[in-house]
C-alpha positions as CSV (number, residue, x, y, z in Angstrom):
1,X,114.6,122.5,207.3
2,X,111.4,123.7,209.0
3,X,109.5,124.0,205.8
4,X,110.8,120.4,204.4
5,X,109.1,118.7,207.8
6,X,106.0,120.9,207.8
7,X,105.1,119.9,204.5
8,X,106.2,116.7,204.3
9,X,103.2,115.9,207.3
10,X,100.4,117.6,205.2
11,X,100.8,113.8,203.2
12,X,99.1,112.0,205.8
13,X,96.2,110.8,204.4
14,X,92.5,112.4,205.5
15,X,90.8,108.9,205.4
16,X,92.1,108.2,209.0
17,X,89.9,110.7,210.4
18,X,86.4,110.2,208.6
19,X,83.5,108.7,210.3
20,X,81.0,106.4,208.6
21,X,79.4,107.9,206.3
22,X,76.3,105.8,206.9
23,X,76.0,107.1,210.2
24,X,72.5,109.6,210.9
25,X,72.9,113.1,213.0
26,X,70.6,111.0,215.3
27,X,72.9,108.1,215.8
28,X,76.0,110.0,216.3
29,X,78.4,108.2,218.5
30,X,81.8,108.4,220.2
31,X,81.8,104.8,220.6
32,X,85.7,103.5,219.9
33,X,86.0,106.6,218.1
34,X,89.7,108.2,218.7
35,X,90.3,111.5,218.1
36,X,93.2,112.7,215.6
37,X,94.9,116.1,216.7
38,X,97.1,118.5,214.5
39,X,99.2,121.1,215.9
40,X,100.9,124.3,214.7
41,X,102.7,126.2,217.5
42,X,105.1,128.9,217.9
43,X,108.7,127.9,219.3
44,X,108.7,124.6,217.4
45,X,108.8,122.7,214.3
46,X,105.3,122.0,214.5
47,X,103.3,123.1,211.3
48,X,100.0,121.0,210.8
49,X,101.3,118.1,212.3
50,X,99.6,114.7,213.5
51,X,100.9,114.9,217.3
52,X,98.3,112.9,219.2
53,X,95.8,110.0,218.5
54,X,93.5,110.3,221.7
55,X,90.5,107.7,222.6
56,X,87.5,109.2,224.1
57,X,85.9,107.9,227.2
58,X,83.4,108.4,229.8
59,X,83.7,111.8,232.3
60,X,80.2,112.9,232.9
61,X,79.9,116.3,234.6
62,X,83.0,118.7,234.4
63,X,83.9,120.7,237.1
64,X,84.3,124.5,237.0
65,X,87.6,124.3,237.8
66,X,88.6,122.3,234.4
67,X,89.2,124.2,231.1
68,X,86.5,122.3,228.6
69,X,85.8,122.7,224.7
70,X,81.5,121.5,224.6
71,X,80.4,120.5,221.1
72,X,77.4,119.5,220.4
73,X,77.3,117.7,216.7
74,X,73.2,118.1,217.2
75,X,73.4,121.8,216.7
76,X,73.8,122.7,212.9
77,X,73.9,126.0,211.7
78,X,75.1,127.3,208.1
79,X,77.1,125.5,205.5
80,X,80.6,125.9,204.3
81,X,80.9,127.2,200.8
82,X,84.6,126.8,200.9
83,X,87.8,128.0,202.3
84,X,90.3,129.7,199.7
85,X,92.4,132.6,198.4
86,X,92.6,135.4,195.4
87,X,93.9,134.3,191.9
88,X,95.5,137.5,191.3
89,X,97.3,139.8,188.6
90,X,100.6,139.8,191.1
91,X,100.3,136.3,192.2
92,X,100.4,134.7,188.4
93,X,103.1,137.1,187.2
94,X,105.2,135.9,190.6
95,X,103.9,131.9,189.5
96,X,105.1,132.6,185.9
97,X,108.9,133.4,187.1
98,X,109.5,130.6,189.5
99,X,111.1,127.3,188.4
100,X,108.6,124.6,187.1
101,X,108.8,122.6,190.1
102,X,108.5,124.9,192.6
103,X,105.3,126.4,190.5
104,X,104.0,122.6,191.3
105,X,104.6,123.0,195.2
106,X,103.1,126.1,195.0
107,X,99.7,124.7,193.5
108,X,99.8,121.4,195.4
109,X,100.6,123.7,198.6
110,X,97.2,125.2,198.2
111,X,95.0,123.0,196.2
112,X,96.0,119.5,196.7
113,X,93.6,118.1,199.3
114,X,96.5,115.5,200.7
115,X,99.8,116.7,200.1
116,X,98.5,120.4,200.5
117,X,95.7,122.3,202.7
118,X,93.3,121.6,200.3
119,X,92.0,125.3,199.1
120,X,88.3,125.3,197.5
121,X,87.1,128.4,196.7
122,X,89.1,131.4,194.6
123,X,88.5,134.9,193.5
124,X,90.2,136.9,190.9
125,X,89.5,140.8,189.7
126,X,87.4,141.8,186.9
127,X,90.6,143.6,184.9
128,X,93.5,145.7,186.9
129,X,93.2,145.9,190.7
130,X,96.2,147.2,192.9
131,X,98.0,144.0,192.9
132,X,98.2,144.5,189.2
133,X,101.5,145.5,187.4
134,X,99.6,148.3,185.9
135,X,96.5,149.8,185.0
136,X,94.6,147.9,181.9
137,X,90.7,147.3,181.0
138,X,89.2,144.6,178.3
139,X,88.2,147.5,176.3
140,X,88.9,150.5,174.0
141,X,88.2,153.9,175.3
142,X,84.6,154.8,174.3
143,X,83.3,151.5,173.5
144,X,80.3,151.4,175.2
145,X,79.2,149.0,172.7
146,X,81.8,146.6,174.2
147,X,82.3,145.4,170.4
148,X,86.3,145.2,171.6
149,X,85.8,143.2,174.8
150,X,88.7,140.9,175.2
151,X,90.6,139.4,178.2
152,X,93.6,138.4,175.7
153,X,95.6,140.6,178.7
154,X,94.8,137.7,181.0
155,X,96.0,134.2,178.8
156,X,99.5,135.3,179.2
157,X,99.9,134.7,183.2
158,X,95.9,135.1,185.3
159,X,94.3,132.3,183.2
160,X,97.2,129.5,183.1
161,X,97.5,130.2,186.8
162,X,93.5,129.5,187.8
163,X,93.2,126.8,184.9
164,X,96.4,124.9,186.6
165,X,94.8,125.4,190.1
166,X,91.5,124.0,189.3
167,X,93.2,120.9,188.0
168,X,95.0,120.3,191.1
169,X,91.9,120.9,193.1
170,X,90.3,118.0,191.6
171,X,88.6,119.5,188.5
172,X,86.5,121.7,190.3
173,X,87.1,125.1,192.3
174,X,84.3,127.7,193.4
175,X,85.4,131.1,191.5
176,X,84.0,134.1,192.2
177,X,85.2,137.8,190.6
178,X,85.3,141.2,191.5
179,X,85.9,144.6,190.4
180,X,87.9,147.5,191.6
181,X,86.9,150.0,188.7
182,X,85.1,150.7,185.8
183,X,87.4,152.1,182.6
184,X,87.8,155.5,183.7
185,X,86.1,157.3,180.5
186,X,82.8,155.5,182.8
187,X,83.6,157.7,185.6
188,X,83.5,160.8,186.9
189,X,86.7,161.6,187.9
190,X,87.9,159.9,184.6
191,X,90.2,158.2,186.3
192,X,90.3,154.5,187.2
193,X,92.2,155.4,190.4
194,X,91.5,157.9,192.9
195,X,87.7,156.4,194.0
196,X,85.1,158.5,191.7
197,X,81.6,157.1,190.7
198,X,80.0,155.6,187.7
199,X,78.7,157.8,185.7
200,X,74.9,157.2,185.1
201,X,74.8,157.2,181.7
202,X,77.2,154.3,181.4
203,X,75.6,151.9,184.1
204,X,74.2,149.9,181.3
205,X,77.3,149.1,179.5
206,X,79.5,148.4,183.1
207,X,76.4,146.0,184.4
208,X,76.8,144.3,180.7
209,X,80.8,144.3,181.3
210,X,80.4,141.6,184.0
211,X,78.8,139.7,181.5
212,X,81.3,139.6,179.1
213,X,83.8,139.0,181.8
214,X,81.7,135.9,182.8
215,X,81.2,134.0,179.3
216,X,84.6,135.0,178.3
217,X,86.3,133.2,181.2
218,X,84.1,130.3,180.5
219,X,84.7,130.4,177.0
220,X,88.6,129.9,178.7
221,X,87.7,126.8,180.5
222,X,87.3,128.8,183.9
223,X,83.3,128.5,185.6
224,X,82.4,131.4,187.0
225,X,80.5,131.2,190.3
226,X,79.7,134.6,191.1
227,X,80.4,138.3,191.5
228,X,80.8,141.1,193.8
229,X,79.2,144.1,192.6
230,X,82.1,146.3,193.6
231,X,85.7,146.1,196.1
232,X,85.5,148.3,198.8
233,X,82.6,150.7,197.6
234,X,83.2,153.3,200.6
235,X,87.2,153.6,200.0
236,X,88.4,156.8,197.7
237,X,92.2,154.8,197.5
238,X,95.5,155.5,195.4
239,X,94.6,152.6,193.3
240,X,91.7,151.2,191.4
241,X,88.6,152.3,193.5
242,X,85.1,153.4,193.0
243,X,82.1,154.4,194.8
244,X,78.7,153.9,195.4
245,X,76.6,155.0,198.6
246,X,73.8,151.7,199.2
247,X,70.9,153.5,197.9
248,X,73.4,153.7,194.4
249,X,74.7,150.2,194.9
250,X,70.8,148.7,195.2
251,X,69.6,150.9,192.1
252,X,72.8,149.7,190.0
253,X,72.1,146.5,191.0
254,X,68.1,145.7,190.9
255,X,67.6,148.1,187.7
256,X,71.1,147.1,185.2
257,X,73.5,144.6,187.1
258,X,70.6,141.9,188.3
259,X,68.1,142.2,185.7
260,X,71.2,141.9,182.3
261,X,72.9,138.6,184.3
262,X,69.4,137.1,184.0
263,X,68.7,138.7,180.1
264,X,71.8,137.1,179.6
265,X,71.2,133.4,180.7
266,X,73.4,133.7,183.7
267,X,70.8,134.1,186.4
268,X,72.0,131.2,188.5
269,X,75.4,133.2,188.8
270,X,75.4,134.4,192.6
271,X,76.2,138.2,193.1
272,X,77.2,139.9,196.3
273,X,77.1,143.1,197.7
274,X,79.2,145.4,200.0
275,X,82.6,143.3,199.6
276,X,83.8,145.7,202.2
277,X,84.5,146.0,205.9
278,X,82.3,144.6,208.6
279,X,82.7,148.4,210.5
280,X,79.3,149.6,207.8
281,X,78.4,145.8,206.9
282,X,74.9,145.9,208.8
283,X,73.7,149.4,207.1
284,X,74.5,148.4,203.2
285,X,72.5,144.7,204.3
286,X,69.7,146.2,205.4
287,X,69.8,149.3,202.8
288,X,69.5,146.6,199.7
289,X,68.2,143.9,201.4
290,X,65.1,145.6,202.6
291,X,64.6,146.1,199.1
292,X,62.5,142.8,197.4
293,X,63.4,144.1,194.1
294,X,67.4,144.3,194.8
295,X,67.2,141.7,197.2
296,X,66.2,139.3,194.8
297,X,69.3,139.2,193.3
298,X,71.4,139.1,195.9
299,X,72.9,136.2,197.1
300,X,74.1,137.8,199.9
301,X,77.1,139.9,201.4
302,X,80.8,140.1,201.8
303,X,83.1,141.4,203.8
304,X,86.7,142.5,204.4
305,X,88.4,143.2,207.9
306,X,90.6,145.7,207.4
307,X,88.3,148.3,209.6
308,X,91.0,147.5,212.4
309,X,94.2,148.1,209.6
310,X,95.4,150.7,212.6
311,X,95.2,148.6,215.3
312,X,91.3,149.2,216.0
313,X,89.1,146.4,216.9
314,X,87.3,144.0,214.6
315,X,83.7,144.2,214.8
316,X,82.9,140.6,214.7
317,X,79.2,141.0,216.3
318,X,78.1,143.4,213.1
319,X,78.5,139.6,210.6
320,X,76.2,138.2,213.3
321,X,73.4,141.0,213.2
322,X,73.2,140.7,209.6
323,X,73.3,137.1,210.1
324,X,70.5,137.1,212.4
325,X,68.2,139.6,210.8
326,X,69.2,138.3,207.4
327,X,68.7,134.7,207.8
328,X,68.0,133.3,204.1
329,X,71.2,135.5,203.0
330,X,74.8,134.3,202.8
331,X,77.9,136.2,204.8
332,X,81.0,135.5,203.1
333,X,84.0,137.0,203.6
334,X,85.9,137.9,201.0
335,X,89.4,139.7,201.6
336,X,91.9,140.0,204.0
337,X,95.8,140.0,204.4
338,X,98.7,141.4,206.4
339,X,100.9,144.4,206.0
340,X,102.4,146.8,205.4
341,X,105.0,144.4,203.9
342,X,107.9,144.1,206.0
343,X,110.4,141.2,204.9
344,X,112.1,141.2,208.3
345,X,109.1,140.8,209.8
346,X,107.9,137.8,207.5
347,X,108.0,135.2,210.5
348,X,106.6,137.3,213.6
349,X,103.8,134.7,214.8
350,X,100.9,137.3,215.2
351,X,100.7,137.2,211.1
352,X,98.9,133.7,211.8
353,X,97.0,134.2,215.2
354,X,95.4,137.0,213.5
355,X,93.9,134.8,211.0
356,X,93.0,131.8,213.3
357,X,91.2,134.8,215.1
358,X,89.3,136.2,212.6
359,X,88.3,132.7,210.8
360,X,87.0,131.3,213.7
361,X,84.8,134.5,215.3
362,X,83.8,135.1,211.6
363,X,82.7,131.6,210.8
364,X,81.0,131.4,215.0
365,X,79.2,134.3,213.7
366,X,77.8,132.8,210.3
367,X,80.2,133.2,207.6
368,X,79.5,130.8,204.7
369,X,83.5,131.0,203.9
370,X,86.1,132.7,203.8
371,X,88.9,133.9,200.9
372,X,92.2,135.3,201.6
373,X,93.6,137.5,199.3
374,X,96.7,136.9,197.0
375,X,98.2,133.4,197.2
376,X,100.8,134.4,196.2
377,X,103.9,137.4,196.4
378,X,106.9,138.1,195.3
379,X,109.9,139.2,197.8
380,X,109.1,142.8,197.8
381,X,105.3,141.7,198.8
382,X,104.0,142.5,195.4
383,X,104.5,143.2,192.1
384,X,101.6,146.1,192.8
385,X,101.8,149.4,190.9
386,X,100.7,151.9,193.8
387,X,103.3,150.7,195.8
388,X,100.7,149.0,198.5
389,X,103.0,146.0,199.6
390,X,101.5,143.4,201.4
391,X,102.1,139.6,203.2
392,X,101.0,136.5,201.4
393,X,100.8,133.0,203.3
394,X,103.1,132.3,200.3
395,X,106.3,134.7,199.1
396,X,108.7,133.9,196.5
397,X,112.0,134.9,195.9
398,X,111.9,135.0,192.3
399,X,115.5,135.7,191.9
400,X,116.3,132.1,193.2
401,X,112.9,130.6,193.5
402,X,113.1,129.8,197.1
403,X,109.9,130.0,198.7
404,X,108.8,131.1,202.4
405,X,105.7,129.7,204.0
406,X,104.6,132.5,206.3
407,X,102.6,130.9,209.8
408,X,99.3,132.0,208.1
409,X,99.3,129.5,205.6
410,X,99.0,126.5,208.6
411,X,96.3,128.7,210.3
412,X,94.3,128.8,207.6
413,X,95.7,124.9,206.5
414,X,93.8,123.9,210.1
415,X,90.7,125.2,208.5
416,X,90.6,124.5,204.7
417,X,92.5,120.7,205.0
418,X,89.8,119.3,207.6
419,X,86.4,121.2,206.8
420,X,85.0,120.7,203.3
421,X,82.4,122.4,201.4
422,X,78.8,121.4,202.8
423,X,80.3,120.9,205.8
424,X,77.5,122.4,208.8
425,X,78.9,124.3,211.5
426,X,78.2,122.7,214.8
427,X,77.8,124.1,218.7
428,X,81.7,124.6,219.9
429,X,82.0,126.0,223.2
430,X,84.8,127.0,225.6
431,X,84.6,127.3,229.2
432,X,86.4,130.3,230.9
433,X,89.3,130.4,229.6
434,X,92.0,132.2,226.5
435,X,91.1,129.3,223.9
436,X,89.1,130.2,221.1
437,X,86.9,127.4,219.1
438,X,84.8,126.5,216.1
439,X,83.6,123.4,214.8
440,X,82.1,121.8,211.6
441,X,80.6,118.3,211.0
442,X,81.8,117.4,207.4
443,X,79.3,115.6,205.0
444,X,81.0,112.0,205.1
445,X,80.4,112.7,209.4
446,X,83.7,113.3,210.5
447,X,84.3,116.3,212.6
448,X,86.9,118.5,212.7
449,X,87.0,121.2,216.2
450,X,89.6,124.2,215.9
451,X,91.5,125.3,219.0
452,X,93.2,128.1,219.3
453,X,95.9,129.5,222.2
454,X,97.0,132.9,221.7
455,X,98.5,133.2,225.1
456,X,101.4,132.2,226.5
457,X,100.9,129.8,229.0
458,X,100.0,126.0,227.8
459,X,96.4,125.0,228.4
460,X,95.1,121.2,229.0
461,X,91.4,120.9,227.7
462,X,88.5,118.6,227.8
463,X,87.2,118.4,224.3
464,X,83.9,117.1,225.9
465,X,80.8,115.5,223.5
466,X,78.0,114.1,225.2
467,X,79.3,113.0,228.6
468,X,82.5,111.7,227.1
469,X,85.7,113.6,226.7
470,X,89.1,113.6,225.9
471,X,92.4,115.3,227.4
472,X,94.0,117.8,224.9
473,X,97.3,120.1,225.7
474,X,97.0,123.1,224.2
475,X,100.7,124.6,223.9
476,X,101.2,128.7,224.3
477,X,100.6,130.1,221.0
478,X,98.6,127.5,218.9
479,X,95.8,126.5,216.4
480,X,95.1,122.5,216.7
481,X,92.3,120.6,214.7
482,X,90.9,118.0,216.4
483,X,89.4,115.2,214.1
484,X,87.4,112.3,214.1
């Protein structure tokens, strides 16, 4: 009954909430603005829903003894490429088994900017990954020709799947792809698992593969925005993996990989480096973008977060040094999820707090956006053929097509529904005190301020703009947007 109500409130309508369009950054004004706030919050039936329309009015100087969120609209720092999640192997073979209509709440769940959370951006692998039912490539063994080049392998479930989502989202979703391993006659180890490197003789033919990846998913009605030039470069893992120090990832990159995408009319296609944690992030930045010849064609750098898998800290502050000593490069992150898999642990609330934390320090620290991983798992957290079993916001039963919405799809709904691409991040301060806050000023002016509680006691706020404020209650284990 708890799912029914949650999504049933994701149909209010956004045009409530928007400022004039016509309205400067100079002329910015509260004046008989009100103030829209969604809540998600542990201990309730609260998912994303409307629960206070607020009217802002004069308080002047706040006292140190009141718990304030300051933003400042005047203060604009990067832009939002989008919000989104992976288009994976495992989550179209778990789309393909469900029941046709629950395959539609599944895509208007994620891509439907009203009746869903409104994703924008997407990323799929470059042949088998983990969550993969098994190993495969788009070629035959020795064809370093790449005469045999096909991604047949993908029409049956990957390529419906993204084709159906882009629809859904309006006819347009940003879609970049990565890969987790050459064919393993390319390698060393000759094996496509296990980490191993390129071998150089065959960094040619893998920087033309991403070029036949590219105009063979267009060719499929899929644009392709960009690239990653390898998942998780440092990581030797059971399943697709391979490695390159930075000195080999900026020589693959500004001698084959850059040079080939351009030779092949596909310079404007953005690629990334790194696509790995932030615990090494500065080092591989500074490694390839010191470099004018790599740096070139580099858009700029992703990241995952699973340095703190074990319980470890994330290192948040590494995203900002790049971000400050990199400024005309983008930070995007990439990849991130829950796990190990644990079905009787599908509802525990942390799941969501830990990506309300993360998407908020990494966007206060200059992310450009940020993409989940799979959107979608069956009940066993897969299917993935190494065994490595992980949460989705999104799980299936796919014996009886029920379908669970874990707390981490709202936390990430308070982000993606409210701040749109080209969206500018905006000054969002709190005072001393457990909340945690980001802002963004959307292109049509409306802004939309993220709050989140991840203590236990409930916290009343000033959301405070330029002398005028209004009172918020923040409730014990909560993400709220504020909106106008």
């Amino acid at each position: 009954m708890k799912r029914v109500i949650a999504i049933s409130l994701l149909l209010v309508s956004c045009n409530q909430f928007t400022s004039n369009p016509s309205k400067s950054e100079s002329t910015f004004s509260l004046d008989n603005k009100k103030a829209i706030v969604y809540t998600t919050a542990d201990s309730t039936e609260l998912r994303l829903s409307a629960t206070d329309t607020l009217q802002f009015s004069e308080q002047g100087q706040p006292v140190e003894t009141q718990v304030c969120v300051f933003v400042d609209p005047g203060k604009k720092f990067q832009t939002l490429l989008g919000i989104g999640g992976a288009l994976t192997d495992a989550s179209a073979e778990t789309f393909a088994k469900l029941p046709k209509e629950k395959q539609n709440e599944v895509l208007a769940a994620y891509y439907d900017s009203k009746r869903g959370i409104g994703y924008t951006l997407g990323r799929t692998n470059i042949h088998s990954c983990d969550f993969s039912s098994g190993s495969y490539t788009y070629v035959a063994d020795g064809d370093s020709d790449l005469k045999t080049f096909s991604v047949a392998h993908d029409e049956k479930y990957r390529i419906p799947l993204i084709k159906q989502a882009i629809a859904i989202a309006g006819g347009k979703l940003t879609m970049f792809a990565s890969p987790w391993s050459p064919p393993s006659w390319m390698k060393e180890n000759n094996d496509m698992l296990h980490g191993g490197k390129l071998k150089p003789a065959y960094y040619q033919a893998w920087s033309m593969y991403y070029t036949k990846f590219i105009k063979s998913y267009e060719q499929q009605g899929i644009p392709i925005w960009g690239i990653t030039v390898q998942n998780e470069p440092m990581a030797t893992q059971t399943w697709e993996s391979c490695n390159y120090t930075a000195t080999e990832e900026r020589d693959f990159l500004k001698k084959y990989l850059g040079p080939n995408m351009e030779k092949q009319g596909l310079g404007d296609k953005k690629i990334i480096v790194w696509d790995h944690n932030r615990d090494l992030i500065y080092q591989r930045a500074s490694t390839i973008f010191d470099d004018p010849e790599a740096a070139k064609y580099a858009w700029g750098i992703g990241f995952h977060w699973y340095e703190d898998w074990s319980g470890g800290d994330q290192v948040f502050d590494n995203v900002k040094r790049v971000a400050e000593t990199y400024p005309s490069k983008n930070i995007l992150f990439t990849e991130g999820c829950n796990g190990p898999f644990d079905m009787k642990k599908i509802n525990d609330w942390k799941w969501g707090e830990r990506y309300g934390k993360t998407m908020i320090e990494d966007f206060n620290n200059g992310s450009v956006g940020w993409t989940d991983w799979n959107i979608l798992l069956d009940e066993n957290g897969g299917p993935n053929h190494v065994g490595n079993f992980c949460f989705a916001p999104i799980h299936a039963d796919t014996k009886t097509g029920k379908l669970f919405y874990m707390n981490a799809y709202y936390y990430i709904g308070h982000f993606s529904k409210f701040i749109k691409p080209g969206a500018k991040r905006i000054i969002s301060s709190a005072s001393r005190s457990a909340l945690l806050s980001t802002a963004f000023m959307n292109v049509d002016g409306s802004v939309a301020v993220v709050v989140m509680n991840p203590g236990n006691q409930k916290i009343p706020y000033y959301l405070w703009i330029a002398g005028k404020s209004v009172l918020v209650n923040s409730k014990p284990h909560s993400i709220q947007t504020v909106v106008f």
